[in-house]
PyMOL CGO cylinders between C-alpha atoms (Angstrom):
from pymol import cmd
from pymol.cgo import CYLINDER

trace = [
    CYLINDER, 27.92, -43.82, -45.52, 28.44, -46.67, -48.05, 0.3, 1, 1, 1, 1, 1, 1,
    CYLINDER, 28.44, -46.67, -48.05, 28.46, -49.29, -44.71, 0.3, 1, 1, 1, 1, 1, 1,
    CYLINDER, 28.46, -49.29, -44.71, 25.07, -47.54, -43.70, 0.3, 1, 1, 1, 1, 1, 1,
    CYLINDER, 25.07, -47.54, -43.70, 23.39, -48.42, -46.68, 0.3, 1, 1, 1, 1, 1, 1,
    CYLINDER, 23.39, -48.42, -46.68, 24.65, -51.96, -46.63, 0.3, 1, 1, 1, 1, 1, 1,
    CYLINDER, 24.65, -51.96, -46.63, 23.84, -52.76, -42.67, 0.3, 1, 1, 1, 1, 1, 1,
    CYLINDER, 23.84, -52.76, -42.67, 20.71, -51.02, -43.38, 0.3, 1, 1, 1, 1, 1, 1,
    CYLINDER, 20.71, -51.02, -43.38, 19.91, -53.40, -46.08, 0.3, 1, 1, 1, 1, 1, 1,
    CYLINDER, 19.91, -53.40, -46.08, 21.50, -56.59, -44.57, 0.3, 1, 1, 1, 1, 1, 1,
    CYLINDER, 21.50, -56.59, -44.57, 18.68, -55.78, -41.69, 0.3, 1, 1, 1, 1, 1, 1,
    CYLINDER, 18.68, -55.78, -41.69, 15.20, -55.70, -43.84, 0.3, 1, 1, 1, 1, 1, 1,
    CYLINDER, 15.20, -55.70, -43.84, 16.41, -58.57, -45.49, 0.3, 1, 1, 1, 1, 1, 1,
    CYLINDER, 16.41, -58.57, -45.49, 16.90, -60.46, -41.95, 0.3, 1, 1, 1, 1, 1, 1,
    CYLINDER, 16.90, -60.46, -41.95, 13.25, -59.42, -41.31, 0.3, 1, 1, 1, 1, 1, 1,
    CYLINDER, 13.25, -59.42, -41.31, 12.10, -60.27, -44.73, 0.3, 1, 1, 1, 1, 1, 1,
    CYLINDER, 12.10, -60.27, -44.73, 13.09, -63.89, -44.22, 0.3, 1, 1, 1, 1, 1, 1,
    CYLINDER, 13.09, -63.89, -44.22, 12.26, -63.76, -40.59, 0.3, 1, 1, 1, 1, 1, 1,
    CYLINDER, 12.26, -63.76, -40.59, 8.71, -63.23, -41.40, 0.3, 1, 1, 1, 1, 1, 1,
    CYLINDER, 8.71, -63.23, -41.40, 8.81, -65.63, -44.40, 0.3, 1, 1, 1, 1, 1, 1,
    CYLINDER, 8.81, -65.63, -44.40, 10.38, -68.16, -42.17, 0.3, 1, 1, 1, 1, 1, 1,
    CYLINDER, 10.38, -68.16, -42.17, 7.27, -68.12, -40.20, 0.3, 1, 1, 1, 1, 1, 1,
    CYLINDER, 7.27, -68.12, -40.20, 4.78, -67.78, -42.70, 0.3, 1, 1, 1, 1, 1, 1,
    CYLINDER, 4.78, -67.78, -42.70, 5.99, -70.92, -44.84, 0.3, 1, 1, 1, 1, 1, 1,
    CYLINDER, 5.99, -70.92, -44.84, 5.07, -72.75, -41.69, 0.3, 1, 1, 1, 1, 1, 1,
    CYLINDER, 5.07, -72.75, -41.69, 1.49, -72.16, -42.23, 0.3, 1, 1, 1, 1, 1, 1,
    CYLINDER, 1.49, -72.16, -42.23, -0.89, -73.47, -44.07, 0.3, 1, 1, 1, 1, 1, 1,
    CYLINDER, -0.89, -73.47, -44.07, -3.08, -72.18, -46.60, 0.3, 1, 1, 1, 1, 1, 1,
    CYLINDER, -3.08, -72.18, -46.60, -5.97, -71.49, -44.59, 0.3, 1, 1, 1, 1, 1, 1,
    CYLINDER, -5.97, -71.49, -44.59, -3.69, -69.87, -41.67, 0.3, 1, 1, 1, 1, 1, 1,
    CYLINDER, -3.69, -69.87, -41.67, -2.32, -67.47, -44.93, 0.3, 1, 1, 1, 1, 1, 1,
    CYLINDER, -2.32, -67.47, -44.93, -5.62, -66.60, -46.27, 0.3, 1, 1, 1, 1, 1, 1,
    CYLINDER, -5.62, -66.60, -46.27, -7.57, -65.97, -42.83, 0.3, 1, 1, 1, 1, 1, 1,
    CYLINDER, -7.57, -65.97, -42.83, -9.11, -62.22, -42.68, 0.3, 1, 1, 1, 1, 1, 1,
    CYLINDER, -9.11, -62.22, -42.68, -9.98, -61.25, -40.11, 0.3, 1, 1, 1, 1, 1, 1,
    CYLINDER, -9.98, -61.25, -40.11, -13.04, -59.25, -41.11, 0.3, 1, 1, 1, 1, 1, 1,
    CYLINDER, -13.04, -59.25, -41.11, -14.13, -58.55, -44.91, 0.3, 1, 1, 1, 1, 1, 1,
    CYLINDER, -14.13, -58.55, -44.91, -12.23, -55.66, -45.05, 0.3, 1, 1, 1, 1, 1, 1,
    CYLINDER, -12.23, -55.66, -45.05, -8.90, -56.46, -43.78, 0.3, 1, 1, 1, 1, 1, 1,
    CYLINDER, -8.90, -56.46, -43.78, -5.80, -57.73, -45.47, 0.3, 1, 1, 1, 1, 1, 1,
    CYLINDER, -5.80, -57.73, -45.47, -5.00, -61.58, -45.05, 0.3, 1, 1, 1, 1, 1, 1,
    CYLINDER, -5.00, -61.58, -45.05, -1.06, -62.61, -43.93, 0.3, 1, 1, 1, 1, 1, 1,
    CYLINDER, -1.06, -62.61, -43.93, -0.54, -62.99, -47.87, 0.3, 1, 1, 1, 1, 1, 1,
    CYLINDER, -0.54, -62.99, -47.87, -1.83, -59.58, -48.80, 0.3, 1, 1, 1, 1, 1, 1,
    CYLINDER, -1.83, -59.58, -48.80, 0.09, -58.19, -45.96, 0.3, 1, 1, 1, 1, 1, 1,
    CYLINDER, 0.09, -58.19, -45.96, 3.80, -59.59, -47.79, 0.3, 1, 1, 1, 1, 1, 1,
    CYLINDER, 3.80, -59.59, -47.79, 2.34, -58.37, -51.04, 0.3, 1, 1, 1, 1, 1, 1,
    CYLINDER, 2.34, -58.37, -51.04, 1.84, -54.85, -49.77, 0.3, 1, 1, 1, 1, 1, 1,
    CYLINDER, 1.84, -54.85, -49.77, 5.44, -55.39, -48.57, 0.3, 1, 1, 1, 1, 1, 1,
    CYLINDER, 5.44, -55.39, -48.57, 6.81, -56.04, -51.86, 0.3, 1, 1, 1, 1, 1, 1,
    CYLINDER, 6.81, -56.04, -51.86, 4.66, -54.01, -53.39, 0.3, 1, 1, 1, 1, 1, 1,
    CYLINDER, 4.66, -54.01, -53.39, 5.71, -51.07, -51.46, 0.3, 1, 1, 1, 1, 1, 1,
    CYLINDER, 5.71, -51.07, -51.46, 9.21, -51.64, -52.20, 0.3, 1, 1, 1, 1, 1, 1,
    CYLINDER, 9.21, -51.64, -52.20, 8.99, -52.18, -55.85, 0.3, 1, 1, 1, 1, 1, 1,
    CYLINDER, 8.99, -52.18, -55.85, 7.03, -49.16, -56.50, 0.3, 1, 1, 1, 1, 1, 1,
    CYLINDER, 7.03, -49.16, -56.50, 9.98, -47.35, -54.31, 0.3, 1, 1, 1, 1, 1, 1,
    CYLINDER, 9.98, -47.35, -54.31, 13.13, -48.37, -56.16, 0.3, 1, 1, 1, 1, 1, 1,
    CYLINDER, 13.13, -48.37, -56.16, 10.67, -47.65, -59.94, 0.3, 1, 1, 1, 1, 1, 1,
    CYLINDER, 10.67, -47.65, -59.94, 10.48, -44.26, -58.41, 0.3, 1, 1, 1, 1, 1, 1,
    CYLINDER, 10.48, -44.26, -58.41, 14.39, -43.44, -57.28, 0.3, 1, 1, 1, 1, 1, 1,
    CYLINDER, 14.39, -43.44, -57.28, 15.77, -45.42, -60.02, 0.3, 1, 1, 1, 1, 1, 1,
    CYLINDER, 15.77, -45.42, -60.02, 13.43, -42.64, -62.54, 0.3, 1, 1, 1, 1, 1, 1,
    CYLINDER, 13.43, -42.64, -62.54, 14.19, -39.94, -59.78, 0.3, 1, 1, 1, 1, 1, 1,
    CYLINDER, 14.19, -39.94, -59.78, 17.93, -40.19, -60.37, 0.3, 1, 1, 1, 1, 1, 1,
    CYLINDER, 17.93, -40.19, -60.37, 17.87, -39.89, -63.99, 0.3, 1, 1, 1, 1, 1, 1,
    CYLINDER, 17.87, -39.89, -63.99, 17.97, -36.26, -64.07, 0.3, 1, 1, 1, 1, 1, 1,
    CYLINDER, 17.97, -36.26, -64.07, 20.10, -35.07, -61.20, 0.3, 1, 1, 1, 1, 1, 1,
    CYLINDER, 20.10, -35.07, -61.20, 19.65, -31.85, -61.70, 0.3, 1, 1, 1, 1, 1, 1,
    CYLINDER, 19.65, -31.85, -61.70, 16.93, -31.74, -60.01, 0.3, 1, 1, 1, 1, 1, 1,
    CYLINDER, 16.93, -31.74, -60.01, 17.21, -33.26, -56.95, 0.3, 1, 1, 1, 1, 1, 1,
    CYLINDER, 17.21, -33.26, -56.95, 17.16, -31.47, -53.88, 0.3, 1, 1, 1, 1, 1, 1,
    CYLINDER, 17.16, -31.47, -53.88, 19.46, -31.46, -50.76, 0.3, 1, 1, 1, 1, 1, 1,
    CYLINDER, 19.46, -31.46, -50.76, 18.29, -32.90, -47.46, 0.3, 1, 1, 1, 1, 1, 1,
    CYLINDER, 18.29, -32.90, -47.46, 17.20, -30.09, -45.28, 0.3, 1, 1, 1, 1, 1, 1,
    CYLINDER, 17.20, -30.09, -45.28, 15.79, -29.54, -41.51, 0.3, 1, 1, 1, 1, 1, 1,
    CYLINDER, 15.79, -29.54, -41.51, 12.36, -30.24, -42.56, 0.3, 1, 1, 1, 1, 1, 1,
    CYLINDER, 12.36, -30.24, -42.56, 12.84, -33.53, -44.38, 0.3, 1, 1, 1, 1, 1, 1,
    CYLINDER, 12.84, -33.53, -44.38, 14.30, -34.70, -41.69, 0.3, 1, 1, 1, 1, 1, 1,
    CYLINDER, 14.30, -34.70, -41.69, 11.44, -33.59, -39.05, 0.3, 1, 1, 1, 1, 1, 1,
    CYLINDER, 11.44, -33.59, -39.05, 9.00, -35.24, -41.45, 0.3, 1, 1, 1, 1, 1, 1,
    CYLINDER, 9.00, -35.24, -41.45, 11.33, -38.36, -41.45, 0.3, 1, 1, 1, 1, 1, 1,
    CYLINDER, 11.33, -38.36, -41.45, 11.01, -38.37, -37.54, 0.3, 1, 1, 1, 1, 1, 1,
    CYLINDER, 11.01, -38.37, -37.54, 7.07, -37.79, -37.56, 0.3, 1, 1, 1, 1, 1, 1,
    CYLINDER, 7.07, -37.79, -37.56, 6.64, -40.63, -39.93, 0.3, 1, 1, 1, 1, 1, 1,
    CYLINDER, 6.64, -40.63, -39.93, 9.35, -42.98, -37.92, 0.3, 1, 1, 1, 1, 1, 1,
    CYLINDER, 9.35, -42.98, -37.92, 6.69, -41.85, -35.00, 0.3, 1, 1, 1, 1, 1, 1,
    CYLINDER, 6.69, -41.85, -35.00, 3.88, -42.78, -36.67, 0.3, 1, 1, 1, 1, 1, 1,
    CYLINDER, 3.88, -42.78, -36.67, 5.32, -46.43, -36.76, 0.3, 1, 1, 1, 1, 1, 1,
    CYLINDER, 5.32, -46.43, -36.76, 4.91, -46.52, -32.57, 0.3, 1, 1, 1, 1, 1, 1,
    CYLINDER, 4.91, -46.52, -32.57, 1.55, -45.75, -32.61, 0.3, 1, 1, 1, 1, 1, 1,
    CYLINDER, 1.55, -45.75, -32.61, -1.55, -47.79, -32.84, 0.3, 1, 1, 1, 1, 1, 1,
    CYLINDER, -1.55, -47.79, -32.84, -3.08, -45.52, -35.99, 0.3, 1, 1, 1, 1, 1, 1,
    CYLINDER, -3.08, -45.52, -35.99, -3.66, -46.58, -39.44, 0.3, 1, 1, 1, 1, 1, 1,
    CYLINDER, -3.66, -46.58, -39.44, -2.19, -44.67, -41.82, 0.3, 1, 1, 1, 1, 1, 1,
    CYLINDER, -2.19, -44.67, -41.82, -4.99, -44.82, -45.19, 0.3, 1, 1, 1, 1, 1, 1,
    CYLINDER, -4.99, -44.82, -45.19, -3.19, -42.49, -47.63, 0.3, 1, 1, 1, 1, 1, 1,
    CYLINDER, -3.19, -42.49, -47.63, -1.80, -45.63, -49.59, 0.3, 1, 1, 1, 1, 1, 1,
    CYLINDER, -1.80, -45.63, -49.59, -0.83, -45.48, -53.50, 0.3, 1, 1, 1, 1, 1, 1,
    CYLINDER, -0.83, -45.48, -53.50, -3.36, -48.13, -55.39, 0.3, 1, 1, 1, 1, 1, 1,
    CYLINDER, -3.36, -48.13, -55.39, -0.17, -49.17, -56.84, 0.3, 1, 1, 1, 1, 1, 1,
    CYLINDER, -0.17, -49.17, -56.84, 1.02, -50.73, -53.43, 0.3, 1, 1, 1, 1, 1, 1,
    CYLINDER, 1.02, -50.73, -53.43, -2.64, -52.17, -52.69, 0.3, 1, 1, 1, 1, 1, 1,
    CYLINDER, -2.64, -52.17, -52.69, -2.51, -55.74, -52.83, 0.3, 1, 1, 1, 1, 1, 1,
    CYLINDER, -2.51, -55.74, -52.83, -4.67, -58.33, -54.92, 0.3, 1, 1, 1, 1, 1, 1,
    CYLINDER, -4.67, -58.33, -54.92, -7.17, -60.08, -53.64, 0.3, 1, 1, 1, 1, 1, 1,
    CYLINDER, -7.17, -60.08, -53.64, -5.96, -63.71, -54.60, 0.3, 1, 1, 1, 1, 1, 1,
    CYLINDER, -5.96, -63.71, -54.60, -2.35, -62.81, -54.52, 0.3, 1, 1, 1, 1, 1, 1,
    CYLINDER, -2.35, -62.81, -54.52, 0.15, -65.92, -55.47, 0.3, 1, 1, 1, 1, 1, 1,
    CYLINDER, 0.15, -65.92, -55.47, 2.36, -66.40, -53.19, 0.3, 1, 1, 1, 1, 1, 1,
    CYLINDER, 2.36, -66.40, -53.19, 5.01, -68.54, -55.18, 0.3, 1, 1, 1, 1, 1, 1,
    CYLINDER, 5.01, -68.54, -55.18, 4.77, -64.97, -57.55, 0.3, 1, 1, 1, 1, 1, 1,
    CYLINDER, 4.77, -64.97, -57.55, 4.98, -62.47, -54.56, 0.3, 1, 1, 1, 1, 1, 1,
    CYLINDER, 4.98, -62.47, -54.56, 8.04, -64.30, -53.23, 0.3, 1, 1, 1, 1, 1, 1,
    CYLINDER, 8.04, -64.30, -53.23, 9.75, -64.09, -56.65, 0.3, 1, 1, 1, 1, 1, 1,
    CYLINDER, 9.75, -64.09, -56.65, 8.93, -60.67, -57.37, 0.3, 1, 1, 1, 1, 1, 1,
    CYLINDER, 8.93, -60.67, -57.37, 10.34, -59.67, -54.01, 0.3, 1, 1, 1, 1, 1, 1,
    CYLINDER, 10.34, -59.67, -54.01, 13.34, -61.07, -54.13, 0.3, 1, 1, 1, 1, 1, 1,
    CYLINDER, 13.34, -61.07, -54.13, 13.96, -59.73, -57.73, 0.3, 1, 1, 1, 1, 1, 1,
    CYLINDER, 13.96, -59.73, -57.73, 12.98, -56.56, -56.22, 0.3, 1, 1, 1, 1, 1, 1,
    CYLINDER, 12.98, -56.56, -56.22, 15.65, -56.99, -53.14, 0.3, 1, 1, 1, 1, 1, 1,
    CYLINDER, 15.65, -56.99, -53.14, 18.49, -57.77, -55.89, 0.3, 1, 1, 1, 1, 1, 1,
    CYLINDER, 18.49, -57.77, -55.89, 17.54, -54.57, -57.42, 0.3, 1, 1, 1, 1, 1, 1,
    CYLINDER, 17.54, -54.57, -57.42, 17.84, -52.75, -54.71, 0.3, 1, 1, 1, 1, 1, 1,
    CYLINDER, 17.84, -52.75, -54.71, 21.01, -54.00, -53.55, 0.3, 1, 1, 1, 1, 1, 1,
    CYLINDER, 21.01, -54.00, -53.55, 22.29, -53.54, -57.07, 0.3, 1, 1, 1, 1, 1, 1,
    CYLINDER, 22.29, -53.54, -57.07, 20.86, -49.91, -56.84, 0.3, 1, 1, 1, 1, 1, 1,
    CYLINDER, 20.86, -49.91, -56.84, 22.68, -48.97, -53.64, 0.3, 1, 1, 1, 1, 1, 1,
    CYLINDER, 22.68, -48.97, -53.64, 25.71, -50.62, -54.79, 0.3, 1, 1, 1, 1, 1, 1,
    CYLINDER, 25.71, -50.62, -54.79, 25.78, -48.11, -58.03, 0.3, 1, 1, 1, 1, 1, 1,
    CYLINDER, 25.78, -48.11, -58.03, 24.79, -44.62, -56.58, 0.3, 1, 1, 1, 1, 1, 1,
    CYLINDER, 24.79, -44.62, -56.58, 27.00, -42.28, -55.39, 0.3, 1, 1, 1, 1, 1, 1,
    CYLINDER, 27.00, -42.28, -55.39, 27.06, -40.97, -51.22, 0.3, 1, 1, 1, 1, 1, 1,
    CYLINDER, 27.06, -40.97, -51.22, 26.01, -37.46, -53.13, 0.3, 1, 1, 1, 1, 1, 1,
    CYLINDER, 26.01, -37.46, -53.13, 22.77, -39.11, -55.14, 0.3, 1, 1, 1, 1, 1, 1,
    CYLINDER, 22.77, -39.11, -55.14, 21.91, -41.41, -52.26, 0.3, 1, 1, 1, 1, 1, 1,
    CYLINDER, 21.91, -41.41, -52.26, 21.95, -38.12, -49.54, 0.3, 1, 1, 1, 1, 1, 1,
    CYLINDER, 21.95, -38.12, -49.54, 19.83, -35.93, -51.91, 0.3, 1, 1, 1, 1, 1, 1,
    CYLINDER, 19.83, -35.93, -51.91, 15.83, -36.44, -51.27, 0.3, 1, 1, 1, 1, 1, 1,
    CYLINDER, 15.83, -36.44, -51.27, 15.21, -38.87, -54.22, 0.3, 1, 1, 1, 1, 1, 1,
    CYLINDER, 15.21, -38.87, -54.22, 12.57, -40.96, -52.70, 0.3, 1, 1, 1, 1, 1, 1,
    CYLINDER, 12.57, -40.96, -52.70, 8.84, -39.69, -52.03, 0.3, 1, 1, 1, 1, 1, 1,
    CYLINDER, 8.84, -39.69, -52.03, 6.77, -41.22, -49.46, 0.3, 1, 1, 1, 1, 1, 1,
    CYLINDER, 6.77, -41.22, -49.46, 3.49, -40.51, -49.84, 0.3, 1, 1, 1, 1, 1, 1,
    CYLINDER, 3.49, -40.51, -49.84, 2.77, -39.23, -46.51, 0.3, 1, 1, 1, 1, 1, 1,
    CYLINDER, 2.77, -39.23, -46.51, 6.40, -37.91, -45.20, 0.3, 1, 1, 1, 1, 1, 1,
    CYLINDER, 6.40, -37.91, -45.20, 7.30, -36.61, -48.70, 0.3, 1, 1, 1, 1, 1, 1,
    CYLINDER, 7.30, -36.61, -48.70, 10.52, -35.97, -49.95, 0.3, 1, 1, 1, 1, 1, 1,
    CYLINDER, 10.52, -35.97, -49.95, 13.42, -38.29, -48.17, 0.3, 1, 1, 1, 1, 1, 1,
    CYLINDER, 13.42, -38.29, -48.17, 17.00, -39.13, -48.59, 0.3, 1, 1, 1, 1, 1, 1,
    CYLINDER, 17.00, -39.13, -48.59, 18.28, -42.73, -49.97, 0.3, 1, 1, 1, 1, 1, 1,
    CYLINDER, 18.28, -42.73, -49.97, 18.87, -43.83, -46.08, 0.3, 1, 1, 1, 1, 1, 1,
    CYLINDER, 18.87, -43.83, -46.08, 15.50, -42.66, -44.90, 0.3, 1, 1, 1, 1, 1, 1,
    CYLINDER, 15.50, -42.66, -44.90, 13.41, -44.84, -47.54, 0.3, 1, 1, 1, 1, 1, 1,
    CYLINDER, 13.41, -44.84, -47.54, 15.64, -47.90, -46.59, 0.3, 1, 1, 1, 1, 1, 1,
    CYLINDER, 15.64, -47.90, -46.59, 15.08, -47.31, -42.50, 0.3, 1, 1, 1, 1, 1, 1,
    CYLINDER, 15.08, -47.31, -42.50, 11.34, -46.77, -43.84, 0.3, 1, 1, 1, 1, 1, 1,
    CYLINDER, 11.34, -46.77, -43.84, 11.27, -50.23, -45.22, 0.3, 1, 1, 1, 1, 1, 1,
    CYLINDER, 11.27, -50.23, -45.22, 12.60, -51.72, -41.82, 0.3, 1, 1, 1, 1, 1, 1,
    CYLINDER, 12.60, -51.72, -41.82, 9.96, -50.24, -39.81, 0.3, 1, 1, 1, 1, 1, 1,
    CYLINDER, 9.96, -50.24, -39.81, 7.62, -50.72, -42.64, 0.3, 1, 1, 1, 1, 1, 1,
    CYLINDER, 7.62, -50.72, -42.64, 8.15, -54.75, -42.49, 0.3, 1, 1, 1, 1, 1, 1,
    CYLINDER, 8.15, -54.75, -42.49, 8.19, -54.40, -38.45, 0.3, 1, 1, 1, 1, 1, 1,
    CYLINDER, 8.19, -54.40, -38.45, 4.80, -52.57, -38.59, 0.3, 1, 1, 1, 1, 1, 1,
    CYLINDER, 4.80, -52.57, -38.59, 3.05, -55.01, -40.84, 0.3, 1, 1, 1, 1, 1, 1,
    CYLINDER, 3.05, -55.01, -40.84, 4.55, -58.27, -38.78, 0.3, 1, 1, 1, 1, 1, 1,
    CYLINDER, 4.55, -58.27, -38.78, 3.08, -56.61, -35.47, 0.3, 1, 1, 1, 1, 1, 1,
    CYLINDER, 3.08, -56.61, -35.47, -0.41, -56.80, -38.06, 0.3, 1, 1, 1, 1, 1, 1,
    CYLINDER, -0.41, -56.80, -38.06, 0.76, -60.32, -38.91, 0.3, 1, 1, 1, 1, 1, 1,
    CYLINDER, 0.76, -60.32, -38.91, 1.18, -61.07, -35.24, 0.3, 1, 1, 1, 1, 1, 1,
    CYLINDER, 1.18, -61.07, -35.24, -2.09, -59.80, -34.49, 0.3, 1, 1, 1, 1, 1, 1,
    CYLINDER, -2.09, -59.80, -34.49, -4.12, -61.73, -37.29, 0.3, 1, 1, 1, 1, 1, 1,
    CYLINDER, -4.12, -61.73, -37.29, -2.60, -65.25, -35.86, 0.3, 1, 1, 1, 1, 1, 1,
    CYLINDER, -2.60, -65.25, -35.86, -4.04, -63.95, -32.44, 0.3, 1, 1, 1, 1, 1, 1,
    CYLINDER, -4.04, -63.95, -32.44, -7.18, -63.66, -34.07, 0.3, 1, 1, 1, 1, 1, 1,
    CYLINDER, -7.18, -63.66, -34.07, -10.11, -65.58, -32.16, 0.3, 1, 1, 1, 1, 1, 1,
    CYLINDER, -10.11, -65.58, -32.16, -11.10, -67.25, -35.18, 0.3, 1, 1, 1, 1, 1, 1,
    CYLINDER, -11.10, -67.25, -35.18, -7.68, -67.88, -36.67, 0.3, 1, 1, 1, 1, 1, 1,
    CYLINDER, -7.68, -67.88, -36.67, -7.31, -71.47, -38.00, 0.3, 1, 1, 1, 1, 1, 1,
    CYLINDER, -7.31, -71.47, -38.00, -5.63, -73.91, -35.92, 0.3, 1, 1, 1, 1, 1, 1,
    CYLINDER, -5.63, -73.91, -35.92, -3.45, -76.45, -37.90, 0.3, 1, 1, 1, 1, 1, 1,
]
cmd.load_cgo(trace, "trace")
């Protein structure tokens, strides 16, 4: 199990720096284009991302604390699992978001980046120091899906950061996107 966890976070940091890659091409305009009033910008979008993940690892790393009680993965966490993993191949918005993973409205970027990456090192640290029998109990709670297992948040944050760089993708294709 311990090489799923690893692989599994060896990949969302490939796509983490895969999308940051490509966004430190661009300039400031090109990161701050919305493309209405009420949609995120490209640098909203990576806050959310961190955001998201942050606010995850506060919750397992509390979660944990009290073992007791934790409960065991059963047939319907993993049928919500599937439904949300679903969700991610559809073209629906999913609005039942936790303020605390809304982003700013001015976010700083040179901040976001930080933050993330502290929050990455956590997370690796995290995974490094739980046991197989924490990490398979349902210590994570996604706010739509509920209750999941260690595994299940991480493969959450992969097609979490594949889900907003499809958004990404489809801001730069904006018609009034900003040319360089």
């Amino acid at each position: 199990m311990r090489n799923k966890y690893n692989a599994t976070i060896k990949v969302i940091e490939g796509l983490k720096n895969d999308l940051l890659k490509d966004f430190n091409s661009l300039t400031i305009n090109q990161q701050n284009f919305k493309p209405n009033a009420n949609k995120w910008n490209m640098l909203q979008v990576i806050e959310h991302l961190m955001l998201a993940e942050t606010a995850s690892l506060n919750y397992v790393s509390k979660k944990i604390l009290n073992p007791n009680t934790l409960l065991d993965k059963n047939f319907a966490s993993k049928f919500k699992f599937w439904l949300l993993k679903m969700t991610f191949t559809l073209p629906i918005k999913i609005s039942r978001r936790p303020k605390m993973v809304t982003p700013t409205d001015l976010p700083d970027y040179k901040n976001v980046l930080l933050r993330w990456d502290i929050a990455r090192k956590a997370l690796q640290k995290f995974f490094d120091e739980q046991s197989d029998e924490i990490l398979e109990k349902l210590i994570y709670k996604h706010p739509v899906a509920g209750r999941l297992t260690g595994l299940q948040m991480l493969l959450f944050f992969e097609y979490h950061i594949k889900h907003h760089t499809k958004q990404i993708n489809r801001i730069k294709k904006h018609k009034n996107y900003p040319t360089l």
